[in-house]
MIZA-168320 format. One record per residue (C-alpha): y, z, x; residue in three letters. Coordinates in steps of 0.05 Angstrom, whole numbers, padded with zeros to 5 digits, always signed. Each point is the difference from the previous one (the first is absolute). Example, Ala and Ser with C-alpha at 12.3 -4.5 7.8 and 13.67 -1.06 7.14 Angstrom:
! MIZA-168320
-00090+00156+00246ala/+00069-00013+00027ser/
//
This chain:
! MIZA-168320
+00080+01805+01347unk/+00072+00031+00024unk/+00019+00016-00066unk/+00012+00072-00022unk/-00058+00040-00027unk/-00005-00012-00073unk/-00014+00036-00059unk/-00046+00004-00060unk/+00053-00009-00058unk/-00006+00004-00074unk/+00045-00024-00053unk/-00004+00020-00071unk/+00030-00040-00050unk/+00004+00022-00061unk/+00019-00055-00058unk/+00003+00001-00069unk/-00072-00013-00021unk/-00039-00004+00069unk/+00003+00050+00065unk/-00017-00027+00067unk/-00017+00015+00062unk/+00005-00036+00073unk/-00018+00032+00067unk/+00011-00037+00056unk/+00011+00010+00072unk/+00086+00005+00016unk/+00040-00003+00053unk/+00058+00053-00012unk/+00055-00052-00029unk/-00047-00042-00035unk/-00075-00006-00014unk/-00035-00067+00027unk/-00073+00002-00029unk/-00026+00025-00069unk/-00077+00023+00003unk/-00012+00038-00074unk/+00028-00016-00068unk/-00021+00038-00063unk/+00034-00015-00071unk/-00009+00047-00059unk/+00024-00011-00068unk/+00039+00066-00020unk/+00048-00038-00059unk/+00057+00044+00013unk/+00041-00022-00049unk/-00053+00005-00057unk/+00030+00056-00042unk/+00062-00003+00028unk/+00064+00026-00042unk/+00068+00022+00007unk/-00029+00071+00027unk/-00024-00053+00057unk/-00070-00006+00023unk/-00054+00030-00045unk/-00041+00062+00023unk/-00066-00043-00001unk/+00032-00061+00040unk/+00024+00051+00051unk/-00084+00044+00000unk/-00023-00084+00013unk/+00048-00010+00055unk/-00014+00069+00034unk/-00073-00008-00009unk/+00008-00067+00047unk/+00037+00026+00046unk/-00044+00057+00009unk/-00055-00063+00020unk/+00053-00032+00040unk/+00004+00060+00035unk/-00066+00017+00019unk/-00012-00074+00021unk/+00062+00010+00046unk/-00028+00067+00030unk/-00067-00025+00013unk/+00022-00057+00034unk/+00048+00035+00039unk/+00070-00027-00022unk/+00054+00025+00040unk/+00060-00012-00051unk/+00004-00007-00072unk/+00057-00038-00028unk/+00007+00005-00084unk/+00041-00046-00038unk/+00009-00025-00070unk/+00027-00052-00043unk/+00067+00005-00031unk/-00030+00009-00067unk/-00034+00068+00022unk/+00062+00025+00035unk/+00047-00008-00055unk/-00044+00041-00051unk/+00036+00061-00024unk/-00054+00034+00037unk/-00003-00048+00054unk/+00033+00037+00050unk/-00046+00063-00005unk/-00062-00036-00002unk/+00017-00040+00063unk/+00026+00059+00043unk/-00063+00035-00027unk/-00041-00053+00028unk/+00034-00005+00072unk/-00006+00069+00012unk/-00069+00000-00013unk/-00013-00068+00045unk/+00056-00013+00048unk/-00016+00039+00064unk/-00008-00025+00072unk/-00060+00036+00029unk/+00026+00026+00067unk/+00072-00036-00004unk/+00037+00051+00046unk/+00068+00015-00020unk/-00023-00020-00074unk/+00062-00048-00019unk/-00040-00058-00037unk/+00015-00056+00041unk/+00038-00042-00063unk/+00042+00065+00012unk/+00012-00016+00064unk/+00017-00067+00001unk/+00043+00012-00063unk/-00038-00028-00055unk/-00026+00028-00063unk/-00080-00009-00004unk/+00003-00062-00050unk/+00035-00035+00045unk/-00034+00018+00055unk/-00075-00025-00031unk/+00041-00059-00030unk/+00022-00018+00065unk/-00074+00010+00034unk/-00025-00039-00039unk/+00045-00057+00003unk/+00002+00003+00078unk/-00078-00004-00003unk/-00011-00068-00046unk/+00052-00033+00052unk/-00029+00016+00059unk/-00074-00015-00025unk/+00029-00068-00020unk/+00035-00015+00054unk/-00063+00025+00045unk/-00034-00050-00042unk/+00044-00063+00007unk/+00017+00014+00063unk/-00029+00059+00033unk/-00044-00013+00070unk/-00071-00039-00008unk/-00060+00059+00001unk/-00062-00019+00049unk/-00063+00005-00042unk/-00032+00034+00053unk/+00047+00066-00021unk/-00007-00008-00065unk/-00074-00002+00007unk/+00002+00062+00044unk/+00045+00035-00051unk/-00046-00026-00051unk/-00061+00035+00037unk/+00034+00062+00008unk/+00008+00015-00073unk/-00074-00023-00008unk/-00023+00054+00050unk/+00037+00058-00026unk/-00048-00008-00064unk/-00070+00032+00008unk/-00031-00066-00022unk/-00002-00071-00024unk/-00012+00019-00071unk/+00053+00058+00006unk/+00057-00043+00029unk/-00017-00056-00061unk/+00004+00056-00054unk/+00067+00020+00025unk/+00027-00073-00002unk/-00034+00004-00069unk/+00035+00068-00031unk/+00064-00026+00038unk/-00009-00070-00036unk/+00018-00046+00052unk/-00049-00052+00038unk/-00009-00002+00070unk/+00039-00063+00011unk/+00066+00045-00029unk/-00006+00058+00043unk/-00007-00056+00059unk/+00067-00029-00023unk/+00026+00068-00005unk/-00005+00012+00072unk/+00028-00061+00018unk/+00062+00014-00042unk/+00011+00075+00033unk/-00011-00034+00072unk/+00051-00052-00012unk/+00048+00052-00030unk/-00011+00041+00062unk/+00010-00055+00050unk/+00065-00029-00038unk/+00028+00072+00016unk/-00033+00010+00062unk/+00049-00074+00013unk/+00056+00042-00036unk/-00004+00054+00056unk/-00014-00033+00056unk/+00073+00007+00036unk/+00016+00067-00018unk/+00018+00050+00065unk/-00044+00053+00018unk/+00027+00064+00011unk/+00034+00023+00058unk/-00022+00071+00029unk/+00076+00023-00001unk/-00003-00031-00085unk/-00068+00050+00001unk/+00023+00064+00027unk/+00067-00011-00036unk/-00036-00006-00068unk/-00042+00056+00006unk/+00062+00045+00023unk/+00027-00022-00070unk/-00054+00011-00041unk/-00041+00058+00023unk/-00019+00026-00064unk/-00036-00062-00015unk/-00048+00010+00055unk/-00021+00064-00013unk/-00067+00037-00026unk/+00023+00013-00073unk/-00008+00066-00035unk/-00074+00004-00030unk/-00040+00047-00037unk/-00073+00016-00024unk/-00009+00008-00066unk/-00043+00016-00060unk/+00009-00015-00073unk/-00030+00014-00067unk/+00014-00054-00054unk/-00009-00015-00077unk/+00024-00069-00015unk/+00039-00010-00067unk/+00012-00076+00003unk/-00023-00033-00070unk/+00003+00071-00029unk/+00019+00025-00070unk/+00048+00052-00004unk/-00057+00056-00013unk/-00042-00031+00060unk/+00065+00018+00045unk/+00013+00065-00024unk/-00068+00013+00007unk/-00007-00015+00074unk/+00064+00033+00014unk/-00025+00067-00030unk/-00061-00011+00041unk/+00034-00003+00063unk/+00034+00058-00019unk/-00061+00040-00014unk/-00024-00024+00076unk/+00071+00020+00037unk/-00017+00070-00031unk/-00066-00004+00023unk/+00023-00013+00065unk/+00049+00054-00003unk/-00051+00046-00009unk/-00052-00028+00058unk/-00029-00051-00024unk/-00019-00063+00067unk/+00046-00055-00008unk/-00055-00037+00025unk/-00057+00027-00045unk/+00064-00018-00062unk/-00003-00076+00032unk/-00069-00006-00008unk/-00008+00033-00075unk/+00061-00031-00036unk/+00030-00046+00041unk/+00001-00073-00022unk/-00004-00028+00076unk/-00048+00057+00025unk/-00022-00038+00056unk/+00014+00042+00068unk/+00023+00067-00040unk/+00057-00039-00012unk/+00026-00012+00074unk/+00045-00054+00014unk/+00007+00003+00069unk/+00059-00013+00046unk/+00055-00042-00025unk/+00078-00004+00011unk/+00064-00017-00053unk/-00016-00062-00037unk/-00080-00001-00003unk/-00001+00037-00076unk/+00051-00009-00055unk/+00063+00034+00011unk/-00017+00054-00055unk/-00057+00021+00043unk/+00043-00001+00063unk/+00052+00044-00024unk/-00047+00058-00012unk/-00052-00009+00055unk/+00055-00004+00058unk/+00038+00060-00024unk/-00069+00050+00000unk/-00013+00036+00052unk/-00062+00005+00033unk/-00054+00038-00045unk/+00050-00013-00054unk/-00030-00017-00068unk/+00055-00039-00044unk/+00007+00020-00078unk/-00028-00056-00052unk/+00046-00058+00015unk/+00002-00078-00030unk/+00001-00070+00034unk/-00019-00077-00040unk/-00072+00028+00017unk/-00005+00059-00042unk/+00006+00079+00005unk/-00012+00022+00079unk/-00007+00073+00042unk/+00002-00012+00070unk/-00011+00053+00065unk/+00027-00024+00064unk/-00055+00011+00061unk/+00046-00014+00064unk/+00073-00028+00004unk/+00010-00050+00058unk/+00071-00006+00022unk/+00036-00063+00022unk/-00005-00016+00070unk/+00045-00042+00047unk/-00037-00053+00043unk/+00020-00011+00068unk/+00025-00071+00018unk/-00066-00018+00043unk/-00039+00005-00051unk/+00030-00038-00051unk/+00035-00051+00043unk/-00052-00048-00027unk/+00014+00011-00066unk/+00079+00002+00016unk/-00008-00076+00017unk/-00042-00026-00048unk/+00049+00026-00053unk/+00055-00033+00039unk/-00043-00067-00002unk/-00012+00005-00068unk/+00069+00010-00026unk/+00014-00068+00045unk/-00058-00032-00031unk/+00026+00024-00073unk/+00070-00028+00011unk/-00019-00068+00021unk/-00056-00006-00055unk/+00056+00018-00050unk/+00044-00059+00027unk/-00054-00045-00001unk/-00018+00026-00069unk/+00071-00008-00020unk/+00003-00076+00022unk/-00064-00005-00046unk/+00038+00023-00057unk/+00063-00044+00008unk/-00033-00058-00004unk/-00053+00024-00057unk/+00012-00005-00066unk/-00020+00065-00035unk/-00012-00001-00076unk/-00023+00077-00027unk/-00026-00002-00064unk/
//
């Protein structure tokens, strides 16, 4: 397919009684097929007064999105998008809880310059997910009234695929099982997501490649773009506090205390991983990573350590951290023939963006849209 590379994206929407989540795979500007949904009841507004939402609504609602979370890790998820209902945004409290909530879940892993792209295109994020996922029922419907025919022979091939990448018969029919769908859904599934790839696959077909004058000049414009960004190896020692009473968080921040002075006085920061770490696994390393791959709380200290450096007893949504900084990678500047590649598939891609937002757009103008 000539469509840019998509993403794994979550949205989180949190209403008044129930919180749900839906991954699906996006193309920046709008997300064309959903593959997960999960719904937990969380009954925000049980309890609720004039104080706004009540401490024990706000422990169920944390506690889901602590599953959502983990789901979203392990299954790699690229971008997480929260949102709520009007109801939970207008609590007196409503504010806190929901910036509380977004700086603990929406991060791009890897995004670059690290302007969310609802930023970017001048949106706030509940517009932006609103907007997702209105663009994705109208292009599945339209894919489905009048989207290209699908040769069984591919979706039998696609079919197989799936098949092989389980280690068996049995184990491919217990995942259709936990998953609850039947065979004879997943087979519609894929004949869905091909028709929604060849309707924009028809959507893009007269767009103009690139010129190598339009490459250069691009690149010349936007060097910092295609460049090696600033990376660092890195350790960390961690005690969670999510869920915690008020004793159980003093508690593990006088712990961590008691282990900076520890280290202070000699102690291994990796031997300190592996005693009273609560992710001991490799001493604590995290490997390389650049800007954007941790929460920013965790950014702001790791990147301004110098190498050898052990931080003080800092705090992101995760809990109570020390981290040492191994080796500091600095940002490097890639020359043009080796990126001229990428230069011209990001030209492409914006092309292919613009004209599957007009066609997108046309959908919409002659849809009626009813939000409830």
């Amino acid at each position: 397919m000539g469509i840019v590379q998509s993403q794994r994206m979550a949205i989180i929407d949190l209403g008044s009684n129930t919180a749900r989540l839906v991954v699906m795979n996006a193309i920046p500007g709008f997300s064309y097929h959903q593959q997960d949904e999960i719904r937990e009841v969380v009954r925000l507004r049980q309890g609720m007064s004039k104080k706004g939402l009540s401490r024990e609504a706000i422990g169920r609602a944390l506690a889901t999105l602590r599953l959502f979370k983990r789901f979203c890790d392990s299954t790699q998820v690229d971008i997480i998008l929260p949102t709520a209902t009007s109801a939970v945004r207008e609590a007196a409290n409503g504010p806190a809880f929901i910036e509380q909530v977004r700086r603990q879940l929406a991060y791009q892993h890897g995004s670059g310059n690290g302007i969310p792209e609802w930023e970017a295109l001048g949106k706030d994020i509940d517009t932006f997910a609103r907007d997702m996922v209105i663009a994705q029922v109208l292009i599945r419907q339209e894919a489905a009234a009048n989207g290209p025919s699908v040769p069984s022979k591919d979706i039998d091939q696609e079919m197989k695929r799936i098949r092989e990448e389980h280690e068996s018969k049995e184990a491919y029919q217990e995942r259709l099982r936990e998953a609850g769908i039947t065979e004879k859904q997943v087979r519609a599934d894929i004949e869905q997501r091909m028709k929604v790839d060849r309707l924009l696959d028809e959507a893009c077909k007269d767009i103009p490649q690139p010129t190598e004058a339009e490459i250069r000049a691009h690149y010349e414009e936007n060097k910092a773009l295609f460049r090696d960004p600033e990376r660092v190896r890195a350790s960390h020692i961690v005690k969670h506090i999510q869920g915690g009473t008020i004793l159980d968080i003093q508690a593990a921040y006088s712990q961590m205390q008691d282990i900076h002075k520890g280290l202070k006085a000699g102690l291994s920061f990796e031997g300190a991983a592996r005693r009273f770490s609560d992710c001991p696994e490799n001493d604590g390393d995290l490997g390389y990573f650049a800007r954007g791959a941790m929460v920013p709380e965790f950014d702001e200290v790791v990147f301004n350590l110098e190498t050898g450096e052990i931080s003080g007893v800092f705090q992101t949504p995760s809990g109570y951290h020390i981290a040492k900084v191994y080796d500091k990678v600095p940002a490097k500047e890639r020359p043009y023939e080796a990126v001229v590649a990428h230069v011209r598939q990001t030209l492409v891609d914006a092309r292919e963006n613009a004209a599957i937002d007009a066609y997108t757009a046309q959908l919409r103008e002659k849809a009626e849209i009813r939000e409830e």
